[in-house]
VOGU-3710 file (C-alpha; in Angstrom, 3 decimals, decimal comma):
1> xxxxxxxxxx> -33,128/-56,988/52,175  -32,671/-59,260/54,982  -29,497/-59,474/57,680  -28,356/-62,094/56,287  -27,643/-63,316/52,838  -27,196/-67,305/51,585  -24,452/-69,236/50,152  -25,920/-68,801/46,395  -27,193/-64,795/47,424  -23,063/-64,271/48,151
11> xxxxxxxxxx> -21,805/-65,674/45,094  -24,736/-63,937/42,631  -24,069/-60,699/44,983  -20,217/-61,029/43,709  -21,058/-61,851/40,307  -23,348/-58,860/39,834  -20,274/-56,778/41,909  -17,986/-57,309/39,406  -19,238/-57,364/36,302  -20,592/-53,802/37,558
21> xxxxxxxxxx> -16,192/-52,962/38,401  -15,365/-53,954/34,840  -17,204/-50,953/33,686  -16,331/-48,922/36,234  -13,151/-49,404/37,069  -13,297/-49,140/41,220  -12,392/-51,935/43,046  -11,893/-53,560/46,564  -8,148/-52,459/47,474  -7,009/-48,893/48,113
31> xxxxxxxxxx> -7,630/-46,190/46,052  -7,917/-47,379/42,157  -6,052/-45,580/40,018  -7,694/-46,279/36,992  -8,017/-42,467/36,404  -5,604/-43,441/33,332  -3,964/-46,554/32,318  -0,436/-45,099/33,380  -1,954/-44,039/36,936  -3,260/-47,633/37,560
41> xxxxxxxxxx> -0,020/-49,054/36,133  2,008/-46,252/38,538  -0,582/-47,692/41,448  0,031/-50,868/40,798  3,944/-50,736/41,076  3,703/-48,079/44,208  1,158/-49,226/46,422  0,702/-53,234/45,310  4,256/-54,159/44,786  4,149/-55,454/41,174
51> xxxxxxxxxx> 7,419/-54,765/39,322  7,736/-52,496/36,183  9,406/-55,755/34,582  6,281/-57,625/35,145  3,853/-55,719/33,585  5,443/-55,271/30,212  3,851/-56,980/27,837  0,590/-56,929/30,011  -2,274/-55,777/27,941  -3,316/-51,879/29,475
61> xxxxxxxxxx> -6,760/-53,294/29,831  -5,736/-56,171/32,238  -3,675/-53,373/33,897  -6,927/-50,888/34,377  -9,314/-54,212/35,664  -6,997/-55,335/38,159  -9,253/-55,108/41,329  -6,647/-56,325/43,492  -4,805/-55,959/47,101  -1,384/-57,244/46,383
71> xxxxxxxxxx> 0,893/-58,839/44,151  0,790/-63,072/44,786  3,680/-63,650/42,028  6,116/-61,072/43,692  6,487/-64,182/46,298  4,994/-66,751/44,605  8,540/-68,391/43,573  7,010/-69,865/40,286  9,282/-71,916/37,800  9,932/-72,710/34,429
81> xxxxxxxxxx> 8,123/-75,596/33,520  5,194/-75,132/36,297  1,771/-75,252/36,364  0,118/-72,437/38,123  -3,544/-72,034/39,106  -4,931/-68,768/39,859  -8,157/-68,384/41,686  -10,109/-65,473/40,834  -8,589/-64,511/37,762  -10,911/-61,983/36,705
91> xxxxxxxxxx> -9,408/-60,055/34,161  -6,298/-61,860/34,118  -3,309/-59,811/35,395  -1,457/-62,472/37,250  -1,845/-64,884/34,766  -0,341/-63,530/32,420  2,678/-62,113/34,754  2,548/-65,974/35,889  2,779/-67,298/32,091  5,937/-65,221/31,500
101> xxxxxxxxxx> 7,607/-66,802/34,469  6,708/-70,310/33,898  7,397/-70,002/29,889  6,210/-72,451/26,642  7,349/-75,494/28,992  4,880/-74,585/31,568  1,089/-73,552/31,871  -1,217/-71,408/33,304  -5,023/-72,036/34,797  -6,943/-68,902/35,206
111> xxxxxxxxxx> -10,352/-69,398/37,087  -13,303/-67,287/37,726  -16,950/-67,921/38,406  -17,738/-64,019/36,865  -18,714/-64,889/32,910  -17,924/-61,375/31,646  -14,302/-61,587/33,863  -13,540/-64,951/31,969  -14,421/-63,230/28,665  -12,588/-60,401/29,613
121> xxxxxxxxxx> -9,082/-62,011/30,328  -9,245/-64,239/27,361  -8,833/-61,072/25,038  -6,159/-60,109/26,975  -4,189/-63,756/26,621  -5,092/-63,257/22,975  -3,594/-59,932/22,815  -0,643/-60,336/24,977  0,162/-63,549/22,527  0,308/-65,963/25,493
131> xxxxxxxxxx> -0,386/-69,254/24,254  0,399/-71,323/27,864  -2,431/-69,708/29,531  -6,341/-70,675/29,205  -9,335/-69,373/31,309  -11,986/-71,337/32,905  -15,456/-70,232/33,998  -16,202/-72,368/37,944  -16,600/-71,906/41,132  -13,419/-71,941/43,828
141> xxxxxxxxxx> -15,054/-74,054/46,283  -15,771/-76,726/43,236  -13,174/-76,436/41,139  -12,960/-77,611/37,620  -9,073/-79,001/37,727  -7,465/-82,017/38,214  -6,493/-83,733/41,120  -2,883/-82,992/41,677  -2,506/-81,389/38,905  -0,859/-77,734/40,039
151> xxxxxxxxxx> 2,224/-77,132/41,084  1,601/-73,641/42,418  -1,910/-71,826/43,847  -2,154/-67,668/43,800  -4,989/-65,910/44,640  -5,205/-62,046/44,745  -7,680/-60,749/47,149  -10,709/-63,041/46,002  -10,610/-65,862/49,083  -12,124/-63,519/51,406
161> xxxxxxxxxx> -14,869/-63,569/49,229  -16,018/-67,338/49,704  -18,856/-68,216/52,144  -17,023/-71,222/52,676  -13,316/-70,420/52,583  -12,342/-74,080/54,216  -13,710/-75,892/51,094  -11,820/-73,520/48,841  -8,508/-74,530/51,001  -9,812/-78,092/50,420
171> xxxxxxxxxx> -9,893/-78,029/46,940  -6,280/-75,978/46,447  -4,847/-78,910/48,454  -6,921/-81,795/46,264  -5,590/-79,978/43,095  -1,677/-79,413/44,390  0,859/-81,821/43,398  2,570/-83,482/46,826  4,946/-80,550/47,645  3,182/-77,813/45,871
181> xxxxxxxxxx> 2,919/-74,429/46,792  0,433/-71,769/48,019  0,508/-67,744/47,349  -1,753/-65,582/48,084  -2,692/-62,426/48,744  -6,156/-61,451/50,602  -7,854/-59,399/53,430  -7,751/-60,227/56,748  -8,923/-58,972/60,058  -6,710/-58,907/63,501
191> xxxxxxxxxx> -7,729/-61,095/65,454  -9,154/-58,814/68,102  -11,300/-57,073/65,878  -14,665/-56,428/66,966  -16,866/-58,297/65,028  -19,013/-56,007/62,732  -22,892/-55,447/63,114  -25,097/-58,073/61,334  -26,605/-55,509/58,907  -22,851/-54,336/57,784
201> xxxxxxxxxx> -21,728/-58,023/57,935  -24,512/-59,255/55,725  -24,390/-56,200/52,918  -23,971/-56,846/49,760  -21,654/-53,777/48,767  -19,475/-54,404/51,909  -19,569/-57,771/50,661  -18,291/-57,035/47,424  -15,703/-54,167/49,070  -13,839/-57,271/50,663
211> xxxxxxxxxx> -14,288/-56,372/54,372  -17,894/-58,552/55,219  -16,464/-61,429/54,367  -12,756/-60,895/55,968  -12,048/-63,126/58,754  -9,556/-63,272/61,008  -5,965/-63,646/60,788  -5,391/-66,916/62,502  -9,054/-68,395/61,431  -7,898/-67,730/58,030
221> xxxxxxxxxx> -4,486/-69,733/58,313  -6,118/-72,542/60,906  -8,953/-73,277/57,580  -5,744/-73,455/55,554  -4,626/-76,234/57,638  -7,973/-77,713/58,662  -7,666/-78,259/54,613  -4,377/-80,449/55,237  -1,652/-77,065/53,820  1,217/-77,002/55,862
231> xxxxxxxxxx> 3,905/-74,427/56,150  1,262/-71,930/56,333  2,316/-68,307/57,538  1,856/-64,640/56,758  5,147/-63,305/55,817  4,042/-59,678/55,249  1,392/-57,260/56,497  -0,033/-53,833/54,432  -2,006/-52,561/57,632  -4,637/-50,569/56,469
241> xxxxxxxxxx> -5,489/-47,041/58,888  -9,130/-44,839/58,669  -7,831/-42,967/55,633  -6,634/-46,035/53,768  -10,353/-47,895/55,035  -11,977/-44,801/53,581  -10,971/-44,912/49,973  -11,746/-48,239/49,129  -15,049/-48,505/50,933  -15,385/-44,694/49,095
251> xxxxxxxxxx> -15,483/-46,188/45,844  -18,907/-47,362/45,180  -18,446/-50,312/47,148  -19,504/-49,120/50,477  -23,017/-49,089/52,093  -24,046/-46,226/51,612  -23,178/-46,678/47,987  -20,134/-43,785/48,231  -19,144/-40,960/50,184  -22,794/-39,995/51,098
261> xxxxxxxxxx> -23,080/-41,287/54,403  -25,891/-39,836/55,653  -26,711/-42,329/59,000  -23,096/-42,131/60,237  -22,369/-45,775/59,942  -19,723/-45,683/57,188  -17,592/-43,314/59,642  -18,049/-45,582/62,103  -17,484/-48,676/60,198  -14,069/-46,968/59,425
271> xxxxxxxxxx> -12,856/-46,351/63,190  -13,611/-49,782/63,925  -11,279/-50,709/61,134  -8,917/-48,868/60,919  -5,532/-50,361/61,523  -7,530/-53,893/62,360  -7,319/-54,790/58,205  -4,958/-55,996/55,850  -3,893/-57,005/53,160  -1,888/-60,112/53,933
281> xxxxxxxxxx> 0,784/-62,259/52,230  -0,022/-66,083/52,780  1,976/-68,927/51,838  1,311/-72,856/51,984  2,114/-75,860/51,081  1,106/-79,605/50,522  2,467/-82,302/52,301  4,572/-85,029/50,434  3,729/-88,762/51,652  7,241/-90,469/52,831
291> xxxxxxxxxx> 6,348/-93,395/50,679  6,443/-90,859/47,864  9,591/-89,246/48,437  11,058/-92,674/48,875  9,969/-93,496/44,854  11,683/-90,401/43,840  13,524/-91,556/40,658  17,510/-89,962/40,567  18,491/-89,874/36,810  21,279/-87,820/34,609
301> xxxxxxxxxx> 19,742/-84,512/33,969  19,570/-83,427/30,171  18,990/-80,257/28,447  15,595/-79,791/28,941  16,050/-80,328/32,911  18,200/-77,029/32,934  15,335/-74,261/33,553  14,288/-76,120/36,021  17,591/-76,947/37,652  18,388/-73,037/37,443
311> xxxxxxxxxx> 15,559/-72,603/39,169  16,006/-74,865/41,834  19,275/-73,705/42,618  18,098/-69,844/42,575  15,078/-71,234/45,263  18,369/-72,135/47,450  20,472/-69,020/46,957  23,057/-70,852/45,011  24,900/-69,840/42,325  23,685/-70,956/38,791
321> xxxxxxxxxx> 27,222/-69,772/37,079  28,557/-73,026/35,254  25,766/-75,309/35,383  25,235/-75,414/31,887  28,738/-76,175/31,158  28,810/-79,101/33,058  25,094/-80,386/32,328  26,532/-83,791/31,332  27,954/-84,402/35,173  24,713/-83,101/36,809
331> xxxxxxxxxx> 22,251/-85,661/38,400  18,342/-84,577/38,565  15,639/-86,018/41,231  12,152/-86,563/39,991  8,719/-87,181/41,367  6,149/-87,803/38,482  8,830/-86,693/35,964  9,255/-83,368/37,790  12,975/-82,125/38,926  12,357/-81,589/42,916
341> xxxxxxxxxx> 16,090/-81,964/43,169  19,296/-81,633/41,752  23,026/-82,051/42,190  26,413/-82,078/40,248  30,222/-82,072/39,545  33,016/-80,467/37,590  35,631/-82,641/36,930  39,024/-80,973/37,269  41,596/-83,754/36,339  41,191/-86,561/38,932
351> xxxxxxxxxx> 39,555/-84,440/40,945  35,754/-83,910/40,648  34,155/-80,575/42,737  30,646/-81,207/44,313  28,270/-78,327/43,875  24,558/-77,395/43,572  22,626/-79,666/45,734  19,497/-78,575/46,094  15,817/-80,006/47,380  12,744/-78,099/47,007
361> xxxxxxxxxx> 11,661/-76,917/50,162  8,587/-79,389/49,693  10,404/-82,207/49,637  12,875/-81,808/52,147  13,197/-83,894/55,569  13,075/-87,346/53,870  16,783/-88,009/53,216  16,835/-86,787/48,995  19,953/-84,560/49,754  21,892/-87,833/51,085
371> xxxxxxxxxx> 20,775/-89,442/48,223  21,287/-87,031/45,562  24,991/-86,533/47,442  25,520/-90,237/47,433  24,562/-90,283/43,813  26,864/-87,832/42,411  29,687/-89,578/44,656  29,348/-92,401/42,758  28,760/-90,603/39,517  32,636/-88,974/40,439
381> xxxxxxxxxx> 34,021/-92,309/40,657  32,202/-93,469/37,491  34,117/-90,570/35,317  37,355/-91,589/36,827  37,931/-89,299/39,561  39,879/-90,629/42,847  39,414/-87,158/45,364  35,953/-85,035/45,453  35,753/-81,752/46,878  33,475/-79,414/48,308
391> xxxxxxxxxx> 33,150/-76,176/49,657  29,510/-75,539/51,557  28,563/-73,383/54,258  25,054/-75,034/54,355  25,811/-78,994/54,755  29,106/-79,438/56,423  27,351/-81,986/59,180  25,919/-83,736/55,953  29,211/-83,928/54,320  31,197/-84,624/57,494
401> xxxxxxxxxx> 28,231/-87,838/57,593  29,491/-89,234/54,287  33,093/-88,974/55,380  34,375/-85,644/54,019  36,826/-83,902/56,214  37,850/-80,015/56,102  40,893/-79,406/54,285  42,783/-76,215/53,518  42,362/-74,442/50,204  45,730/-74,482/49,174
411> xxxxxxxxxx> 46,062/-77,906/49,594  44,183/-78,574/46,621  45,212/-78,586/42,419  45,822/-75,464/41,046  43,324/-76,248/38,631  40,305/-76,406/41,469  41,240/-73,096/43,222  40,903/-71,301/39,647  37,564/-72,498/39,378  34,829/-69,629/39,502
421> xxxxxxxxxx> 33,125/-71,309/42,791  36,608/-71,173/44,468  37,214/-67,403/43,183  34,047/-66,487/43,696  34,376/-63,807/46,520  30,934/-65,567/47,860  32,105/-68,489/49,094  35,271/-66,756/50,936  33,854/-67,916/54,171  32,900/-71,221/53,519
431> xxxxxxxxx> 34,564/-74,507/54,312  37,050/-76,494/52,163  36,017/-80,411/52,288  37,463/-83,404/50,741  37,472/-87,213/50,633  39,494/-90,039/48,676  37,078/-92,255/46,073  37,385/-95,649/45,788  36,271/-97,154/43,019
//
């Protein structure tokens, strides 16, 4: 073998890798627990982060092939009604977490260049009964999906594997819708790690073990935005030490082929290491062009709007209690048909209460909230109300900018203070607004 392997060599070298995991269960993450189905499922929820709730209803096989270093949907923030793409999906875990989340309304893309992986997860869509998902056998730097197509990107410790991980970020931005999101979970080096010897860099099982082809930290987040992602950051770190380094290149996957180590260099290979790997949360996002944000279409929001509403408001930390009772005064902001914002009223007499404007975070800095504020004003005075309220802790120079001044509590009807956002023991510290309609 030489020191150095091609473009095609790395992608056959993973192929061969794990097709060769399916049947024996190790892996590129710490320690695999596939010593039982419950073990892997107990590893899973211990060491990776993936929630008990999550995994019901996931076929035990997708549980025991999940090859892993993380958990991309536990801060993935997907939606009702989304359409998520997940790169690598070998035997498809996180799809089918991801096409519980996003529900019959939404869909799921699982890809994977590994035929046997793609063969794999199918049986497991077809035995979980998930009917929203669908697998697809391609390459991540040439992508068989739409342009803009996706409204969110995971990817569970498979990037690292590209030879070319820019043109991988390239094609999750071509494939995002404009304010689309990025989760993902992969390996990463610090960024003064010493750089390992060509022979180790170039191996095939190291290759496969998800350290040869780790890169830095900040290279890793500066090809994200080379690729035109914004927002990008690491919002969580699971530093890996010697002991941690040892078990997953102990698996099979290391260079010596397992624990034998016979010239030394897997010892080494695990001081130089140790606590200089991770597994890293990343997050992203695509850019929304101003002159699309400015088409955004503001509409009356209807039943089918309210999952993603709900969700929406849960993205913002605001309460969801009482939206669907008062669907018919709620106003919805769409790009392309898609909610990307929402707002509303209860009407208490003459009096109509603003509540739950929210943007996705995508989409904010180009004036929707005004809008979508402005737009329920108007709504108020359209169902007869002469005085609108709020209470906010969040937009009070936004509110003060369309004229609302602060007011005290008791000051208002009877009828408002009773209602649950003015009970709510949440909001005790947040300020009382109001302003006179005219029609």
């Amino acid at each position: 073998m030489t020191d150095k392997l091609s473009h095609d060599e790395i992608k056959d070298t993973v192929k061969r890798g794990y097709t060769e995991r399916l049947q024996t269960g190790s892996c590129c993450g710490p320690r695999p627990a596939a010593i039982s189905p419950e073990g892997r499922r107990r590893s899973l929820q211990d060491t990776l982060g993936y929630a008990p709730a999550q995994l019901e209803g996931v076929p035990a096989g997708a549980v025991a092939s999940s090859f892993g270093c993380g958990n991309p949907l536990a801060f993935a923030d997907a939606r009702p009604g989304d359409t998520v793409l997940d790169i690598g999906s070998g035997a498809g875990i996180d799809c089918l977490i991801a096409a519980q989340t996003v529900g019959t309304a939404g869909r799921v893309i699982g890809l994977d260049m590994t035929e046997a992986m793609i063969e794999r997860a199918r049986e497991h869509a077809r035995q979980a009964g998930a009917t929203n998902v669908e697998f697809r056998l391609g390459d991540a730097d040439a992508m068989p999906v739409d342009d803009a197509s996706v409204d969110l990107v995971v990817s569970n410790c498979v990037i690292n594997l590209a030879p070319d991980k820019e043109a991988v970020f390239r094609e999750v931005a071509r494939v995002l819708r404009p304010g689309g999101r990025v989760a993902i979970s992969d390996i990463v080096l610090s960024d003064d790690a010493a750089e390992l010897p060509a022979a180790l860099r170039h191996d095939p099982d190291l290759l496969v073990a998800c350290v040869a082809g780790a890169i830095g930290e900040s290279a890793y987040l500066d090809a994200m935005r080379r690729a035109g992602l914004t927002e990008v950051a690491v919002t969580e770190r699971m530093v890996y030490g010697e002991e941690t380094v040892r078990e997953f290149l102990s698996c099979g996957c290391g260079p010596t082929g397992g624990d034998q180590d016979p010239t030394g260099s897997l010892a080494k290979l695990r001081a130089t290491l140790g606590g200089k790997v991770w597994s890293a949360r990343v997050v992203g996002r695509k850019p929304v062009p101003p002159e699309l944000a400015r088409a955004i279409a503001i509409e009356s929001a209807g039943a089918a709007d309210l999952p993603a509403l709900l969700s929406l408001l849960r993205s913002a930390s605001l309460p969801e209690t009482g939206v669907e009772a008062h669907l018919e005064h709620f106003l919805v902001a769409r790009s392309a048909g898609r909610p990307v914002g929402c707002a509303g009223l209860e009407l208490h007499g003459d009096t109509a209460l603003l509540r739950s404007l929210a943007v996705d975070a995508g989409w904010r800095g180009f004036g929707l909230g005004r809008r979508l504020a402005e737009e329920v004003e108007r709504l108020a005075v359209a169902r007869g109300a002469g005085r609108a309220v709020l209470l906010t802790s969040t937009v009070r120079e936004l509110a003060a900018r369309l004229g609302f001044v602060e007011v005290e509590r008791a000051s208002l009807p009877a009828e408002v203070r009773g209602s649950w956002e003015f009970t709510s023991c949440a909001c005790d510290s947040a300020s009382c607004m109001a302003k006179e309609l005219k029609g």
